[in-house]
N, C-alpha and C positions, 0 to 999 in steps of 0.2 A: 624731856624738857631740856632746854639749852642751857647752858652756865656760862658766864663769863670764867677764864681759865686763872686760876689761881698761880700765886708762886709757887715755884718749887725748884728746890736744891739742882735737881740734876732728871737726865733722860732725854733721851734721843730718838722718842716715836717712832719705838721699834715692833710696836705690838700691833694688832690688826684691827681696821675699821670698826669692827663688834666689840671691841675693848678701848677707844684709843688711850695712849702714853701722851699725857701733858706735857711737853718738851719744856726747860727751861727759857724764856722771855721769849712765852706766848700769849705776853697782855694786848696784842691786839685781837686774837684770835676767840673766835665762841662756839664750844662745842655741845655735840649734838652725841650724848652718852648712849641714844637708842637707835644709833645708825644702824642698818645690815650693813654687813659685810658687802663695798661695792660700789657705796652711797655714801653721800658728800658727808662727810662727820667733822668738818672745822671748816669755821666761816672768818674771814678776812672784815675785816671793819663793819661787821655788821651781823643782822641773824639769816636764816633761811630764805628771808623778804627782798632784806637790801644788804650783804653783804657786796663788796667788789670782788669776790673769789671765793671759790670753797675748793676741802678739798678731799679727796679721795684714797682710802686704799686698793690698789690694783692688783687681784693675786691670780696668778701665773701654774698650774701645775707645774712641777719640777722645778719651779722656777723662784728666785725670792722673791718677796713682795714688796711694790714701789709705791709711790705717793705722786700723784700728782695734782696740781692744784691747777682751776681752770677756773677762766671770767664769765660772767653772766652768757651765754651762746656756745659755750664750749669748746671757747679760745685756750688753749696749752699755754701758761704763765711758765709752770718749772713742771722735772718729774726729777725724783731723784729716791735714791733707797734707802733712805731717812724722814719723816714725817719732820724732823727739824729741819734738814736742810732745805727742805722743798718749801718750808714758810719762810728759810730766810731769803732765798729765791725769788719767789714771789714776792717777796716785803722790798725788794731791790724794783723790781718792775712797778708796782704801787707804792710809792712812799705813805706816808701818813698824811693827815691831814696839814698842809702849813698852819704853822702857828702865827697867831697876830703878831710877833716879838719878829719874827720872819718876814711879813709882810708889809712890817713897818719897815723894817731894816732893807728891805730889798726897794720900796719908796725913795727911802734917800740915796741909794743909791744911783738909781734913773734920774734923781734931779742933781746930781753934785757932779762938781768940774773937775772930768776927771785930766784936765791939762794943771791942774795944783797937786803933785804927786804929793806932798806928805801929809794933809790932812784926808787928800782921797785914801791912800793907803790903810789909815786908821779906820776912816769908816768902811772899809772894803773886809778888815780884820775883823771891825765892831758885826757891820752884818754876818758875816762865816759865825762868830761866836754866837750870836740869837740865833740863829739857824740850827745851830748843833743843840743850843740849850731847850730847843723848840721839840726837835726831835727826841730827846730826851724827857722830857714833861709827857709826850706822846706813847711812850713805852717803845718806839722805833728804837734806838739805842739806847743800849746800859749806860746809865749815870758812870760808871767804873771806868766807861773807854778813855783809854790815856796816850791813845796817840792817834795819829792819821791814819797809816794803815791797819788799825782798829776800827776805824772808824768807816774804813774801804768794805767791813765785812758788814755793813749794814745801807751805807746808802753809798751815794756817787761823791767820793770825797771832793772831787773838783770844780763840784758844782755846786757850795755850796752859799748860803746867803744870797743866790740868785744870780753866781755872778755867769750863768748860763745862759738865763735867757734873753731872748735876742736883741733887745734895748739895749741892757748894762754890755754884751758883749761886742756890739758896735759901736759902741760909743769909745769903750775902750779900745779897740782895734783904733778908730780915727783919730785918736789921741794920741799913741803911739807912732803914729805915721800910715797907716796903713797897712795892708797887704803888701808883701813882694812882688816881684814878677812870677813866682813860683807860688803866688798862693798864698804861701806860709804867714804864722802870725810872725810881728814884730819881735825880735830878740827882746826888744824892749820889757816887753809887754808879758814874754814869757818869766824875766826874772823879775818883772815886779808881781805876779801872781805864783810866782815860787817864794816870795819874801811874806804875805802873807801867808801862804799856806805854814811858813815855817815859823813864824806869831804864833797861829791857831794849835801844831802843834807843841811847841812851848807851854803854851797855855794849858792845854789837855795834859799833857807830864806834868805842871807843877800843882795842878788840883786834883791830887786822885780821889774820886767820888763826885767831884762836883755837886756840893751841896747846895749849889743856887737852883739845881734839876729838881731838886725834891720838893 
């Protein structure tokens, strides 16, 4: 029978498919306690039907035993020789679901002028915060993360609030000036999304737990 995976203190999915080790914040994750050894034994946002990954232990004579987690077809997400690492791996390749607090946040973002730098800034801050807090409601990251590069070990910190996708980052490119002749983004443009970024971590250091996640 499958289980949604419980907390627990500590472990690093070191034991084998026929057993598996519940890794510490594997609340996306649903396992499957009468795997064979071989056979998919943890499912990614979902069960046996519709997860987006599952994943496998692979054993090697002579050799130690790996983990890898692969997409519906039997596309290679991650492998690695940890059953944690190779979820957090995969949990980088598939984020979570966005959250509505995200999708609202990333809305205003597409509709706001980004030639008014300081209340764009705020709301470019305000989205990266519903973003992180989204992902945190989602079990993707620990409530506890207190900085950016904490924050690097679970999703793509610089993309965060949407300021990725291709709308909010063209508009901002054209608001800035442009491209160079080289291509490159606006100086501009790179320290006003290093000014946020450095809001968003502020913000993470002075709330450790972030109790608005819970």
């Amino acid at each position: 029978m499958l289980k949604p995976a419980p907390t627990v203190a500590s472990g690093d999915g070191t034991t084998s498919a026929a057993s598996p080790l519940i890794w510490s914040g594997a609340n996306r994750w649903t396992f499957d306690r009468g795997a064979m050894p071989g056979e998919p034994f943890a499912f990614l946002d979902g069960d046996i039907e519709t997860a987006k990954a599952s994943m496998a232990c692979v054993q090697t004579p002579g050799k130690s035993d790996t983990f890898e987690v692969r997409a519906p077809g039997g596309v290679l997400l991650a492998k690695a020789n940890f059953a944690s690492e190779a979820a957090r791996l995969a949990e980088l390749r598939i984020p979570a679901t966005v959250s509505s607090a995200y999708a609202a946040a990333h809305d205003r973002l597409e509709a706001c002028d980004f030639t008014n730098q300081p209340p764009c800034l705020n709301r470019v801050v305000s989205a990266m915060k519903a973003h992180v807090l989204g992902m945190m409601r989602s079990g993707q990251v620990p409530p506890a993360t207190d900085s950016l590069s904490a924050l690097h070990e679970h999703c793509d910190g610089n993309c965060l609030g949407g300021i990725c996708e291709d709308d909010v980052f063209e508009q901002l490119i054209n608001a800035f000036g442009g491209r160079d002749e080289d291509e490159s983004l606006p100086r501009a443009m790179n320290q006003f999304l290093q000014d946020a970024e450095n809001q968003v971590s502020a913000w993470l250091a002075s709330q450790p737990g972030l109790q608005a996640a819970s």
